[in-house]
C-alpha positions in Angstrom: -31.9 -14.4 19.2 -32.9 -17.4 17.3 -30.0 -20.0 17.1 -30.1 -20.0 13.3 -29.4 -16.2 12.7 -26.8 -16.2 15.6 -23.4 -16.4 13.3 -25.4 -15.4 10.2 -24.9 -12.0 8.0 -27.0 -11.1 5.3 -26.4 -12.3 2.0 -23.6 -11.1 0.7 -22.0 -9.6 3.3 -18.4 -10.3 4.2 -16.5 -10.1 7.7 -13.1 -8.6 7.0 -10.4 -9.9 9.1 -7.3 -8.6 10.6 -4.9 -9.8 8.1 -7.1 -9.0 5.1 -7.8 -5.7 6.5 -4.1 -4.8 6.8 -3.5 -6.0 3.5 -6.6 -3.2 1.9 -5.1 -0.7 4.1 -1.2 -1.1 2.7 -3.2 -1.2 -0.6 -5.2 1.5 -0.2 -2.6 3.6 1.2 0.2 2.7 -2.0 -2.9 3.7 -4.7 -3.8 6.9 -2.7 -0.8 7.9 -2.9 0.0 7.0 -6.9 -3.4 9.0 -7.0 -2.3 12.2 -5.2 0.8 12.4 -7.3 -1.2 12.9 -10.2 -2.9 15.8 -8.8 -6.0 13.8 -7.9 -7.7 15.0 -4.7 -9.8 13.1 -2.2 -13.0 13.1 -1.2 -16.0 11.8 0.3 -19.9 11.0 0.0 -22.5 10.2 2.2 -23.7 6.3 2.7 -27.2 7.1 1.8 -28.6 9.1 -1.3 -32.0 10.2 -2.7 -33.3 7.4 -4.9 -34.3 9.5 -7.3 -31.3 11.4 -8.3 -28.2 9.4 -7.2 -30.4 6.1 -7.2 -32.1 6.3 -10.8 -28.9 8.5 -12.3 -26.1 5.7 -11.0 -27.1 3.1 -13.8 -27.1 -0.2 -11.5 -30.3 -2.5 -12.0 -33.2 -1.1 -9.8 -33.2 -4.3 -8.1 -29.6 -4.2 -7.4 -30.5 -1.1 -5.1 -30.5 -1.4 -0.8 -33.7 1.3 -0.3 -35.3 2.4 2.8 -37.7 5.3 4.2 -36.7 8.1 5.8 -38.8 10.0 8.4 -40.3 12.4 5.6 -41.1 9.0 3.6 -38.5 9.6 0.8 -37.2 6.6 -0.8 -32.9 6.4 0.3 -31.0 4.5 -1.2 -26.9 2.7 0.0 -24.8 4.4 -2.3 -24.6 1.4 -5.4 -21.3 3.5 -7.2 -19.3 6.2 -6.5 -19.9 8.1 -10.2 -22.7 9.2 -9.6 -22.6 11.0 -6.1 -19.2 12.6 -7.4 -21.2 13.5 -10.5 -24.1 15.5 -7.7 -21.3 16.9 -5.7 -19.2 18.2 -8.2 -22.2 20.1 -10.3 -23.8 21.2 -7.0 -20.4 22.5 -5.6 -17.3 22.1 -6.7 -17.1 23.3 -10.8 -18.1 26.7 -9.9 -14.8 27.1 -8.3 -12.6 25.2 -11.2 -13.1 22.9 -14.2 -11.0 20.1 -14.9 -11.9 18.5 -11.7 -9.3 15.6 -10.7 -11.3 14.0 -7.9 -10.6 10.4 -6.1 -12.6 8.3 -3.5 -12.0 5.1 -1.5 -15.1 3.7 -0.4 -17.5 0.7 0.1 -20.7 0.4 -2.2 -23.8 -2.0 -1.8 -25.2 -4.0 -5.0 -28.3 -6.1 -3.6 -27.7 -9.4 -4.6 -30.4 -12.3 -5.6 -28.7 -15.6 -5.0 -25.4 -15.6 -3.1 -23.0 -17.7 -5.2 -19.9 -16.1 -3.6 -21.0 -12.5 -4.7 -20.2 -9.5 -2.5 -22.9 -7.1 -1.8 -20.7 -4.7 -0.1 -17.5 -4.0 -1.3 -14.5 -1.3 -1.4 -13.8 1.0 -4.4 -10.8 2.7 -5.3 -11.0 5.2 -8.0 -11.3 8.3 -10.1 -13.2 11.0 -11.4 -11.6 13.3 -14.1 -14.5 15.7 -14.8 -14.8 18.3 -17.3 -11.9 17.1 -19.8 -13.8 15.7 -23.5 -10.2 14.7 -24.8 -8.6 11.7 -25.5 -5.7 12.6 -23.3 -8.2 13.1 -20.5 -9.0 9.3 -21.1 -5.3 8.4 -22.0 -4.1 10.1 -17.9 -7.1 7.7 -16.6 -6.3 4.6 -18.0 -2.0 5.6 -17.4 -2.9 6.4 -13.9 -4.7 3.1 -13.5 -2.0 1.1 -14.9 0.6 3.1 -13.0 -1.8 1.9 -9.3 -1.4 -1.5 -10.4 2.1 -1.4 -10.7 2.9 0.3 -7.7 0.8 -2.4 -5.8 3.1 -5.0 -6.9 0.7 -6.4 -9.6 2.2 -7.8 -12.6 0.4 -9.7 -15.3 -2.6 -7.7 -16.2 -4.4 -6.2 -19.4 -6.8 -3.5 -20.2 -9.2 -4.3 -22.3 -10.5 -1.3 -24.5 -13.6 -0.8 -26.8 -15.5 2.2 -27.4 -19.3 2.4 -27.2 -20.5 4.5 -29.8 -18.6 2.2 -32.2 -20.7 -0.9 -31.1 -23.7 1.4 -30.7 -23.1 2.7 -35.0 -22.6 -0.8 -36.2 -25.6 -2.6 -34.7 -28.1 0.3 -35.6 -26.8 -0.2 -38.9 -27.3 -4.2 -39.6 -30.5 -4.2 -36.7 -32.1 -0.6 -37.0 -33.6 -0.5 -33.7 -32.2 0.4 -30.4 -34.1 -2.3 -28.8 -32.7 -4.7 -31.3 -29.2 -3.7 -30.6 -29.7 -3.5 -27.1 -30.6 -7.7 -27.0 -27.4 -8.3 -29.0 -25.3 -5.8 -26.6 -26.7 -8.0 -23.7 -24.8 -10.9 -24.7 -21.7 -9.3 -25.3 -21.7 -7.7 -22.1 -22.5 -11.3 -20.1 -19.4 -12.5 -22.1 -22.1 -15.0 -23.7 -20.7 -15.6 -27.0 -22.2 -18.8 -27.7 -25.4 -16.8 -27.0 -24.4 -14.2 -29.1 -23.9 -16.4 -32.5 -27.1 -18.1 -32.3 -29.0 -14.9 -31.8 -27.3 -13.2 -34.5 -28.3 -16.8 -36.6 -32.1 -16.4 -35.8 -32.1 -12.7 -37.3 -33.6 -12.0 -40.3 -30.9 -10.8 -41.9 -28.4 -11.1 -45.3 -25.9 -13.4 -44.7 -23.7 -10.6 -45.1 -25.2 -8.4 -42.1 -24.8 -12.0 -39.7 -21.0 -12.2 -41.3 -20.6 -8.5 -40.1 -22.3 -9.4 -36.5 -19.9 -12.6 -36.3 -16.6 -10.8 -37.1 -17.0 -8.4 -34.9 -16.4 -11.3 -31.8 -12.7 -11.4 -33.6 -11.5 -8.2 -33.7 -9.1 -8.0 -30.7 -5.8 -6.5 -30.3 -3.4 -4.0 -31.5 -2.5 -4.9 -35.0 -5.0 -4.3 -37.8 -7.8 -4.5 -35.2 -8.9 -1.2 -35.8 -8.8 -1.3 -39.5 -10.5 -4.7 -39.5 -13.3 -2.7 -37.6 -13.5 0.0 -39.9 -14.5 -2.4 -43.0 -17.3 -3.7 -40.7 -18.6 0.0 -41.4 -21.1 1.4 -44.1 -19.7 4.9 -44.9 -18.0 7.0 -42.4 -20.3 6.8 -40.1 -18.9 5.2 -37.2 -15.5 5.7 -37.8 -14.7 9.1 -35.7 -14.8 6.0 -32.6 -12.4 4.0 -34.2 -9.8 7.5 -34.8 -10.0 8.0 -31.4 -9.3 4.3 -29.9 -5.8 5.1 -32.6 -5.0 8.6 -31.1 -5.5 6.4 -27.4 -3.1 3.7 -28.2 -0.7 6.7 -29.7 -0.9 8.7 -25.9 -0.3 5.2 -24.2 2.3 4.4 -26.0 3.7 7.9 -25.3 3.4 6.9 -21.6 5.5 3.9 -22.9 2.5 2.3 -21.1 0.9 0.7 -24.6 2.3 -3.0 -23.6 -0.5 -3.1 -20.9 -3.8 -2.5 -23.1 -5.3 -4.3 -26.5 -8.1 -3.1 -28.2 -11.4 -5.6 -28.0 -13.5 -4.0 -30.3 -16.7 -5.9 -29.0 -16.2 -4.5 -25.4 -19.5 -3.3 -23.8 -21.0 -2.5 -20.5 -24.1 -2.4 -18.7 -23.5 1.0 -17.1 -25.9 2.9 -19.3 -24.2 6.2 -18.7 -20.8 5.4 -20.8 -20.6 7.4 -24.4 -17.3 6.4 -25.4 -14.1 4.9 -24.6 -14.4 2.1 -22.0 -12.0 -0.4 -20.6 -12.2 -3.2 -18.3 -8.9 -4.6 -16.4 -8.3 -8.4 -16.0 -5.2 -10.1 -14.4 -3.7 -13.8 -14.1 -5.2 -16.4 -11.2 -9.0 -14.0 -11.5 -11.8 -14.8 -13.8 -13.3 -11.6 -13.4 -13.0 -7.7 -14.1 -10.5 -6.0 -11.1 -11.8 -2.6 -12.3 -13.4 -0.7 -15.0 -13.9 2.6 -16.2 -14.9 4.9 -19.3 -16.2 8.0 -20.6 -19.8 9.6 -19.2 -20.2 12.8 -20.9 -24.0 12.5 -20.4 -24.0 12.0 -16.6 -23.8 15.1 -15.4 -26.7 16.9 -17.8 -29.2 14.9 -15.0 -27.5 17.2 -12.5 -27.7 20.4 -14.5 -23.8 20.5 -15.6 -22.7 19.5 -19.4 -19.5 18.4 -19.3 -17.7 15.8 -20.3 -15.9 13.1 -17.6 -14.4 9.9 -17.3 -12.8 7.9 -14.7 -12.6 4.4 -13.3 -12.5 2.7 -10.2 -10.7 -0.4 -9.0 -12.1 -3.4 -6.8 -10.2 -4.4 -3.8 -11.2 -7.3 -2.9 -10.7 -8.2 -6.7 -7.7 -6.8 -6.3 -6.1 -8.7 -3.5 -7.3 -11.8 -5.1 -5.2 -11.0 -8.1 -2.0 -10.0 -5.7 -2.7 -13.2 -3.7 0.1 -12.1 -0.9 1.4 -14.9 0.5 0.8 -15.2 4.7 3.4 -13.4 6.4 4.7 -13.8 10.4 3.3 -10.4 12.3 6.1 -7.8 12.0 4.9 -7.4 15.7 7.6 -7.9 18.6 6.1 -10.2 21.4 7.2 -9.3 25.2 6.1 -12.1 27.7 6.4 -11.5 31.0 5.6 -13.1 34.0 4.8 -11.4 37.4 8.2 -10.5 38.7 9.0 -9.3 35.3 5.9 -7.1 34.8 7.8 -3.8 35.4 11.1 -4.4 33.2 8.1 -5.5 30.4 6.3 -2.5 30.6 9.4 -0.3 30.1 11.1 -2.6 27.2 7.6 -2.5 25.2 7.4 1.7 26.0 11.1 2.3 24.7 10.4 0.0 21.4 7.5 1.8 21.2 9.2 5.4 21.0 11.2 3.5 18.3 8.5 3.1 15.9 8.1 -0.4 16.8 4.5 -2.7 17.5 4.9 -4.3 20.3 2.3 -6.7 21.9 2.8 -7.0 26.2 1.5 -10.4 26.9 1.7 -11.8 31.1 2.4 -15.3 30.1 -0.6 -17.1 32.8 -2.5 -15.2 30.3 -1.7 -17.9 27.0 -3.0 -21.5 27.0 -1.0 -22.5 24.1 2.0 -21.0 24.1 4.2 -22.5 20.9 1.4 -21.6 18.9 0.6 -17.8 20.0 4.7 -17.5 19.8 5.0 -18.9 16.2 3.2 -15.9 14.6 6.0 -13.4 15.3 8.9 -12.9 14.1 10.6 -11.9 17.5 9.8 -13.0 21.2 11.4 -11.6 24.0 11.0 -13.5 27.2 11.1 -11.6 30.6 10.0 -14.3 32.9 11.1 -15.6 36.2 10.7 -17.9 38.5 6.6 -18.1 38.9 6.1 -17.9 35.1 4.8 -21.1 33.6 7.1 -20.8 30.4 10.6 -20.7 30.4 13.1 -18.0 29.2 15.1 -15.5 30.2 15.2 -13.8 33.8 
């Protein structure tokens, strides 16, 4: 092995390491549970799908995709989401046997990256999958049950951003006409490239009314008249079935008494091709970046032979953590040092702290070269060490 690959890991791989990993599995374990409680049962997926059903019906950019061979020379692919290989399992399987579905998933997915800049191309999901519900209270219970993780985490200062698709798709096939057309200014609004936005929408040949209409919409945000300032964006009532749903959302969340967490941003719009409606993103204090996201898909499953609606979300947790940012904490681990004489009493202290429930770490002390620091990350020490141990303590 060449020196230069030696500590290396591909790009955009990530070690995890111990104290991260203990914080995802506390996480992991307080959302599980939040999700269970809602009726929300687990499941899980296989690493590698078919390219051309899980691979071309999961919406991530084709060069996003990790693809390999297998032995028959079919193209694989590393899972990229988790929507799609619920959306396979549950029209293969599981909605012969019942419909609502309420499933859930905790899982790693793999997004190919280009350049590295700090960008993980393996990371952990948390979410999900509410499948064969078309109401609004089906995409209320997802966005209250998200909140309702957060919370339980211990995160505080977050918002969910909501839009609806079919609004943004109705007004820009109005003013632009063409799906392609739309598609270019839905681009920018997606890559949060306002800047971008208004000078496209400056070099169209349009009236200066249709550019006003185009410009407004980047200022329609929160829970006031936002809805009704979105409406007069509108020719006719076309359009405007989107908009009464986004008002019967905000009335279900704020029967949750959960309203004071989300604001409407009217201009919200994703690059996963396969949402039809309502669609939120969640952002929190101290991170730049969407923790999770989620929305309606009621065209997904038609590519695996089932038509029903769905919606769900799922929540990053390395995102996640970043937004908690859990301060370092001493090992709740009790340390028994012992030296030679000492061994014996060691080994039956550590087994009957054990029994209690406790971690306990047995370390023979000619085993430490530093000692003050190995000691200083726990919280208790108990010394059992006589006369031939190199520290002092008790005998």
């Amino acid at each position: 092995m060449s020196d230069l690959f030696m500590f290396e890991k591909p790009m955009g791989m990530r070690d995890t390491f111990p104290h991260l990993y203990k914080m995802k599995k506390q996480i992991r374990s307080q959302v599980e549970s939040e999700m269970v409680a809602w009726g929300y049962e687990f499941l899980e997926t296989p690493t590698l799908e078919y390219d051309e059903t899980v691979g071309e019906a999961s919406a991530i950019l084709d060069q996003q995709l990790f693809k390999l061979l297998d032995q028959q020379g079919r193209t694989l692919v590393l899972r990229p989401d988790m929507t799609a290989p619920i959306a396979r399992v549950a029209a293969s399987k599981l909605l012969k046997d019942r419909n609502p579905l309420r499933l859930a998933y905790s899982a790693n997915v793999f997004r190919a990256q280009q350049r590295e800049g700090g960008r993980p191309a393996e990371f952990e999901q948390m979410g999900v999958e509410l499948i064969g519900d078309s109401s609004v209270s089906g995409d209320a219970e997802t966005i209250a049950l998200l909140i309702t993780s957060l919370r339980t985490v211990g995160l505080k200062d977050f918002t969910i951003s909501i839009g609806h698709m079919e609004f943004v798709q109705e007004l820009f096939l109005q003013i632009v006409g063409t799906e392609e057309r739309a598609q270019q200014l839905k681009k920018y609004l997606y890559d949060k490239n306002y800047v971008g936005y208004r000078k496209h929408v400056e070099s169209l040949s349009l009236s200066s009314i249709d550019k006003q209409r185009l410009l407004r919409l980047l200022a329609i945000r929160g829970n006031g008249d936002s809805i009704e300032d979105a409406r007069g964006l509108l020719e006719g009532d076309k359009g405007t079935e989107p908009l009464s749903e986004l008002e019967e959302l905000l009335s279900i969340l704020h029967d949750y008494g959960l309203d004071q967490y989300v604001t409407i941003d009217i201009s919200l719009v994703s690059h996963m091709s396969y949402y039809t409606g309502v669609l939120f993103e969640v952002y929190a204090d101290k991170v730049g970046y969407s923790l999770g996201n989620g929305g309606r898909y009621n065209h997904l499953l038609h590519k695996f032979g089932a038509h029903v609606a769905a919606t769900g979300f799922g929540i990053r947790l390395d995102y996640l953590i970043e937004a908690l940012s859990p301060e370092a904490e001493l090992s709740e681990t009790i340390l028994v040092l012992f030296s030679a004489e000492r061994r014996k009493d060691a080994i039956a202290l550590t087994h009957k702290l054990r029994t209690e429930g406790k971690q306990v770490i047995s370390q023979d002390v000619t085993g430490v070269r530093d000692m003050d620091r190995f000691t200083a990350q726990f919280t208790e020490v108990e010394w059992m060490v006589g006369r031939s141990g190199k520290a002092g303590g008790n005998e």
